[in-house]
N, C-alpha and C positions, 0 to 999 in steps of 0.2 A: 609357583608351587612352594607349598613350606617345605624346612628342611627335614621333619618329619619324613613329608612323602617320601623327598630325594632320596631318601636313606632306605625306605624301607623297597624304592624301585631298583635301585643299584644292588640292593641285596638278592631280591628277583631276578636280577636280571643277572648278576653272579650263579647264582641255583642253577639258572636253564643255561649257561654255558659251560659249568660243571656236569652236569647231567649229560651233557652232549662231548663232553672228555675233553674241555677244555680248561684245563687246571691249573694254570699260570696266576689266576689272580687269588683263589680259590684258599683261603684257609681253614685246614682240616685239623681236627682236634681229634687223637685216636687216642684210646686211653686200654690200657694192656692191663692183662688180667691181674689181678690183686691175691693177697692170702689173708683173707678176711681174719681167720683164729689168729693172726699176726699181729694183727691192725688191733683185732680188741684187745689180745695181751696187752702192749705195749701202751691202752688209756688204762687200764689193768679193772677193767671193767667185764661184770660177769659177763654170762647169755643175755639174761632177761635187762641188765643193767644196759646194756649196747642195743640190743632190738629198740626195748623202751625209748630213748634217748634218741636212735635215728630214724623209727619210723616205720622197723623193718616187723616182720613176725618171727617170734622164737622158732616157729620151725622154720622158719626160711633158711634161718642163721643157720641154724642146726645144718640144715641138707648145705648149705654152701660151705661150712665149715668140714666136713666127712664131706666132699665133694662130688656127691650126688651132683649138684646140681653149682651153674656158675651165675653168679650177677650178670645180667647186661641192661642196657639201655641205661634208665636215669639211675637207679640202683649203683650201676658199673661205676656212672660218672659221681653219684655219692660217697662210693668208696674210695676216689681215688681222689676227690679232695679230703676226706676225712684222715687219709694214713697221711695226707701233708700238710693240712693245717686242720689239726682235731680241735684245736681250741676257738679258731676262727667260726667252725660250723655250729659246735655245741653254744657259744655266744650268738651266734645268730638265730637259732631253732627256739632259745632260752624268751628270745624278745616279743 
């Protein structure tokens, strides 16, 4: 078997023994809510500057920012590498 496979069957096979509550081997990545108007001040970047740049929509920002509405899923995990390494991402999106 290549190591490819092995990796990708051990990962499987990690899945269905967390799914079945077994979570000893099991690394979970949980990423907690963000303040996104925080995160733009601080690149000191407008609305449109910060949408534009990571992808989002001006209203999106908007309803998250007045907290209508929260990030989650890949969004979530955007934001929360963005407020730790904003220049790591914007270097990356740029290439």
């Amino acid at each position: 078997m290549s190591k490819v496979f092995e990796s990708i069957q051990q990962g499987l096979d990690e899945a269905i023994e967390y799914s079945k509550g077994n979570t000893a081997k099991a690394i979970v990545h949980e990423f907690g809510p963000v303040e996104v108007k925080r995160i733009r001040a601080k690149l000191g970047m407008s609305q449109l500057e910060f949408a534009s740049a990571f992808g989002i929509s001006v209203s999106t920002l908007r309803h998250w920012e007045r907290g209508d509405r929260s990030p989650h899923g890949p969004a979530l995990v955007l934001l929360n590498v963005v407020s730790k390494e904003p220049q790591a991402v914007l270097k990356a999106l740029s290439a």
